[in-house]
N, C-alpha and C positions, 0 to 999 in steps of 0.2 A: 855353937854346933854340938851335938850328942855326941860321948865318946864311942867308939864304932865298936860295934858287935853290943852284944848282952850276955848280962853275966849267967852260969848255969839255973840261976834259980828261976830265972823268966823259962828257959823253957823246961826245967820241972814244972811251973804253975799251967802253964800250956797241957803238958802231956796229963796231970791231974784233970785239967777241966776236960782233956780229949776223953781219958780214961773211965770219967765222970758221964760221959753221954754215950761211949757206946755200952757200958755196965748198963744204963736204962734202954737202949735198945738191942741187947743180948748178942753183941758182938764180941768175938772171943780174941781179936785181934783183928788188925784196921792195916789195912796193906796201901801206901802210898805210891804212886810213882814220877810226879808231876813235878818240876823245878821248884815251883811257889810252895806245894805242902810238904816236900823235903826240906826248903832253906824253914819254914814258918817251924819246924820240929826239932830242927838239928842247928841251924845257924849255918851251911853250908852253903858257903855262896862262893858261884864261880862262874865265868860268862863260857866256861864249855860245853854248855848245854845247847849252847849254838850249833855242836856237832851232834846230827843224830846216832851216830854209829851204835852205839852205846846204852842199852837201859839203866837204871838208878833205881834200887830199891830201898825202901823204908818199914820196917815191920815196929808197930805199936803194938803190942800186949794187953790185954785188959788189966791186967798189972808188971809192976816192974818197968825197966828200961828199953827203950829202943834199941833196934839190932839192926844196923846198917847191911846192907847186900848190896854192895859195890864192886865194878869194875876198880881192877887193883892201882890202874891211873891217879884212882882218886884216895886213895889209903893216906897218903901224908898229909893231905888236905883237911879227910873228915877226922882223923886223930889230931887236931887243934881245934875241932868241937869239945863239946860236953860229953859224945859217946862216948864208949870205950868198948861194945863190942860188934867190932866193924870188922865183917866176914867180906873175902875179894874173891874176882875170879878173875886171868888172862882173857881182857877183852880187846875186839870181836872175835868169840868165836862160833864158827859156823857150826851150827847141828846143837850147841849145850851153851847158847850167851847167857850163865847165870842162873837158867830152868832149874839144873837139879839142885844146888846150891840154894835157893829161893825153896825150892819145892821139899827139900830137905828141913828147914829152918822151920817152915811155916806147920811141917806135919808133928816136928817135937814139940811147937808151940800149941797147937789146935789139937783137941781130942776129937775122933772121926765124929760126934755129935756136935761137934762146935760149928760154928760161924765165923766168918772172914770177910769184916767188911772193905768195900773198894769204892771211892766216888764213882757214881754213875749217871749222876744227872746235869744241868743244865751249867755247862761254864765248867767243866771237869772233861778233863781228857784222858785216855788210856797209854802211858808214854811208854809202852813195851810190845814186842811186834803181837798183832792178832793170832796171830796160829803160836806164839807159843802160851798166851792167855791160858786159848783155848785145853794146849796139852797142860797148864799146870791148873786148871779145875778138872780134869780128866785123874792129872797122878793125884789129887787131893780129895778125890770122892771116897766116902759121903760126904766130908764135910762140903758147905754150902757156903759160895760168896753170895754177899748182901748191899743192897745199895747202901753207903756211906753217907751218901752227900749233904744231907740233914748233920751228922757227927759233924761234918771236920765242916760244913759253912758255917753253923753256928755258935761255932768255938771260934773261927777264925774274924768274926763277923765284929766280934766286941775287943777294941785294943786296948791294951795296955797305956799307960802312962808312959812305957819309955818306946811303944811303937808310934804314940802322938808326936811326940816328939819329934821323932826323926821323919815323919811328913812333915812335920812343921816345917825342919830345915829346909826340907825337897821343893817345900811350896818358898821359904828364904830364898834359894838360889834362883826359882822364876823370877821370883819378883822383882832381883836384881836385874837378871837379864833383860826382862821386858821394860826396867827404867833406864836400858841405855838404846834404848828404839832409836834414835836420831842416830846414833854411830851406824846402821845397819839398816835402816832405811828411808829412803828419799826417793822421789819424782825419778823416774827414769833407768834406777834397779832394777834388774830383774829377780824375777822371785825365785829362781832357786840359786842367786847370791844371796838374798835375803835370808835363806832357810838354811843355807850353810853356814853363816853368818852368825844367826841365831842360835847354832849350835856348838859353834866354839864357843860364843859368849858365856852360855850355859857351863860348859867346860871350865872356864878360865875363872866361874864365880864358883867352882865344887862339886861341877856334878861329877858322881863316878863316871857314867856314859848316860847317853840319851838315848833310849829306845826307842821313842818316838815323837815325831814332828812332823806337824801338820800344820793345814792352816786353808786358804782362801783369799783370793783380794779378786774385786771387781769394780767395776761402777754402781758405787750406792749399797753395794752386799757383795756374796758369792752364791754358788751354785751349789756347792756340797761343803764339807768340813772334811773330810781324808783323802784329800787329792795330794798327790808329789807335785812341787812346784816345777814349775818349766820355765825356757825361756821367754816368757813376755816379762814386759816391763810394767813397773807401776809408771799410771798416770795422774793426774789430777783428778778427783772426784774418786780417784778406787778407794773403795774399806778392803783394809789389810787386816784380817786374823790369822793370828799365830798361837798352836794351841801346843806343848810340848810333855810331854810326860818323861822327865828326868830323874836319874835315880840318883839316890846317895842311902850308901849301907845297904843295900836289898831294896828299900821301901820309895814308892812313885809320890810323885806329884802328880797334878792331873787339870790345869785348867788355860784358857787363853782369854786373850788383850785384845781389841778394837783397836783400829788407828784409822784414819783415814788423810788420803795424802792430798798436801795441800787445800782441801777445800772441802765441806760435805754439804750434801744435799737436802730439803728438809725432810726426806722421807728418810735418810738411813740415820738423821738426828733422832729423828721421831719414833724409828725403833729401836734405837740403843735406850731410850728412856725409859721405852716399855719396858725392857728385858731388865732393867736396873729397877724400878719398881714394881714389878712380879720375882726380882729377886730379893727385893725386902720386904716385900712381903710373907715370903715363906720364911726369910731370917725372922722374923715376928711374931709367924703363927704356928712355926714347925715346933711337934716336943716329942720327946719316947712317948709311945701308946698309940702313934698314928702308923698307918699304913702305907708302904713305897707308891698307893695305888691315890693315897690320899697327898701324896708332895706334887704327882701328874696334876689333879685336880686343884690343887691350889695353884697352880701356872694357867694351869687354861682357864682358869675361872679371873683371875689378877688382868691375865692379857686381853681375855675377848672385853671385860668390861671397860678397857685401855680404846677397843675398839681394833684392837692388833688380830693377826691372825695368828693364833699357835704354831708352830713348824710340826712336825708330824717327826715320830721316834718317837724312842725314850728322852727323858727331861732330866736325868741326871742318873749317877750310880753308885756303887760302893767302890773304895778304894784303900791299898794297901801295898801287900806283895806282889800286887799285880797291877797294871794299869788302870784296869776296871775289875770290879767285883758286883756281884751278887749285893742287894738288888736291881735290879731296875725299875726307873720311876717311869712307869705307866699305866694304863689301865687295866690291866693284867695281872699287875704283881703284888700280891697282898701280906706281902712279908710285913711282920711286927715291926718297927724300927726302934732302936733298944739305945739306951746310955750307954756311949764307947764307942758306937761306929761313925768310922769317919767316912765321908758320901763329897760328892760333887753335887750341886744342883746348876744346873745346865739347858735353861732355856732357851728356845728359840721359834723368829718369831719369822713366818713370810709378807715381804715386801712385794712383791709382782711373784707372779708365776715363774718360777725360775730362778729366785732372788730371795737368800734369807741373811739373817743375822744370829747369830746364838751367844750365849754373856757363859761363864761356866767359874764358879768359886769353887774352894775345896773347904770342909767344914770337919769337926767334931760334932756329935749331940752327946750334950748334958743334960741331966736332970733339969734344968731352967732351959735349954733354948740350944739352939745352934752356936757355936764357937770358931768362928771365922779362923782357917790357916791360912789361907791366902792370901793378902793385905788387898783390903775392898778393890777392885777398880775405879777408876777414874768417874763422877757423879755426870759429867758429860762427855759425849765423844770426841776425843784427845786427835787433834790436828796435827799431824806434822808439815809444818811450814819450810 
C-alpha cells in the first residue's frame, strides 16, 4: 500500500503544469471551489464536505503559491498541507460567508485588465451560493471570469506515478472484497444484506470509506446498474452485480464482478463472454492518439460482430479523485486520450428488453497499451454454489 498523502513536490509539479496552461490561455488566476480540485491542489482531505453550510475556496495565481480562503473550521487542517497562506473567516455567516475576504484576495491578486479563470463546463460544479458568485463578479469588474475547464481537466486528466499507485491499491482492496463473495453471498440473501455486507468487507480490507455501492441481481441480468438494493432475495438462476467505488487516501476505484447464484443460464453465459471479449479487445487495440469516441466504437463494433446487443450509455470513463471523470466513452466525446490517464472501460451488453449485463476494469494507458489496475475478472461466469 502507498504511504498516505504526497510529498510537497507533487503538488508544486501540479500547480507548474496548472500554471502552465492557464499562462497559454491568459488566465491571471484560476479560482477553485469544488472538493476534488481543492484536495487534487492542496492535499486537503476531509469527509466535511458532506456539510453544505460552508464554501471552500482556492486561489491559483498564474505565478507563485496558492492562497487558501477558508472557513476558519478548517485552518488546523489545511496548515498540515503544503500551503502556508491560508486566509479564514467565522463560518456561516449570513450576509459576508467569505465574499469580501475572497473578493478582497482576488482584486490584489488580478489587475482590473486581468482574468479569473473558474471551471464551467461539463462535470464541474459551482460549490459557493449563486447570488454571492454573482455579487463577487460584480465587486471584481472589469476584470473578467473565464471558463477553466479545459485548464484544470487537462491537467487533472494525466497522473502521476504516485496517483497510479494509489488507485492501484483502491482497485487492491476491490479485489479482495469481491474474492470473499461466498462469505456474503448465497441463494436466499437478500440484497441489501448483501450490499451492507459488501461494504464492511471493503472496510475491513482498507478502505478509508465507500462512497458508493451499487449493483443489480436478477434472473439471467438486471434492469439498471444504480439501484439501492432492497429486500428481495437471491434466487437461483439471479446474476448478482456488485459495482463499488471505494476510497483510500482521496483517490477511487471504480469497477464490478458478475456472480450468478447457484446456476446460470445460457444466455447470461453467453453475455458475460461477450463483454469479456470486447473487453480484450480494446485491452489490445487501445493506445494514446485514439479518441474516447473511438474506445465507444471499438465495443460496439467487438460486440455486434459477437452478435450481442451493445447496452446503450457510455461504455466507460475517466477516473481518479472523483468516481467518474471526464471522458466519456461515447459517440460524442472526442477527447484525445493521452499516456497517464487512468479510465474504466465498461461495457455492456442487452439480453431481452429489460435485461442487461455490464463487465467494467479499471486501467492505466501507457505508451504500449492499457495497464490493467484491477486484477482481470474471472474468463467465465463465476457460480456460487
Amino acid at each position: 500500500m502507498p504511504d498516505r498523502g504526497f510529498p510537497s513536490e507533487e503538488f508544486r509539479t501540479r500547480i507548474t503544469r496548472l500554471q502552465a496552461a492557464m499562462a497559454e490561455a491568459g488566465e491571471t488566476a484560476l479560482l477553485l471551489t469544488s472538493q476534488a480540485d481543492i484536495f487534487y491542489t492542496t492535499g486537503f482531505l476531509t469527509r466535511f464536505w458532506e456539510s453544505p453550510a460552508r464554501p471552500w475556496f482556492v486561489i491559483i495565481p498564474v505565478q507563485g503559491d496558492p492562497i487558501a480562503v477558508i472557513p476558519s473550521i478548517g485552518a488546523d487542517l489545511m496548515s498540515k498541507t503544503w500551503l502556508t497562506d491560508i486566509r479564514t473567516w467565522d463560518a456561516p455567516f449570513p450576509g459576508d460567508d467569505g465574499l469580501s475576504l475572497l473578493s478582497q484576495t482576488l482584486a490584489d491578486l488580478v489587475p482590473e485588465t486581468g482574468t479569473i479563470g473558474l471551471p464551467m463546463g461539463l462535470e464541474t460544479h459551482l460549490r459557493m451560493p449563486l447570488a454571492d458568485y454573482h455579487q463577487l463578479t460584480q465587486n471584481l469588474a472589469p476584470r473578467r471570469f473565464v471558463d477553466a475547464t479545459n485548464t484544470v481537466q487537462r491537467t487533472r486528466e494525466i497522473k502521476s506515478d504516485g496517483e497510479v499507485a494509489k488507485i492501484r491499491a483502491a482497485c487492491a482492496i476491490a479485489d479482495r472484497a469481491f474474492s470473499r463473495i461466498t462469505e456474503y453471498a448465497s441463494e436466499n440473501t437478500t440484497h441489501g444484506q448483501v450490499f451492507r455486507d459488501f461494504q464492511r468487507i471493503l472496510l475491513e480490507e482498507g478502505a478509508d470509506w465507500v462512497s458508493y455501492t451499487a449493483g443489480g441481481a436478477g434472473q439471467g441480468g438486471y434492469g439498471d446498474v444504480i439501484s439501492p438494493a432492497g429486500d428481495e432475495r437471491l434466487t437461483a438462476g439471479d446474476v448478482l452485480m456488485l459495482d463499488t467505488g471505494a476510497v483510500l487516501d482521496g483517490y477511487f476505484c471504480d469497477f464490478d464482478r458478475n456472480f450468478a447464484i447457484t446456476r446460470a443460464d445460457d444466455a447470461a453465459k453467453r453475455a458475460y463472454d461477450q463483454l469479456y471479449q470486447a473487453t480484450d479487445h480494446v485491452l489490445a487495440t487501445l493506445r494514446p492518439g485514439h479518441k474516447a469516441s473511438d474506445v465507444h466504437a471499438m465495443f460496439v463494433d467487438s460486440l455486434t460482430k459477437q452478435g450481442a446487443t451493445p447496452g446503450g450509455g457510455r461504455l466507460g470513463h475517466g477516473l481518479g479523485v472523483t468516481l467518474t471523470e471526464w471522458p466519456s466513452f461515447t459517440p460524442y466525446d472526442h477527447t484525445e486520450l493521452r499516456a497517464g490517464m487512468v479510465l474504466t472501460l465498461e461495457p455492456g451488453v442487452e439480453i431481452a428488453p429489460g435485461l442487461f449485463q455490464v463487465h467494467e476494469e479499471n486501467i492505466v494507458l501507457r505508451d504500449n497499451g492499457p495497464e490493467l489496475l484491477s486484477t482481470r475478472a474471472a474468463a467465465t461466469l463465476p457460480i456460487l454454489r
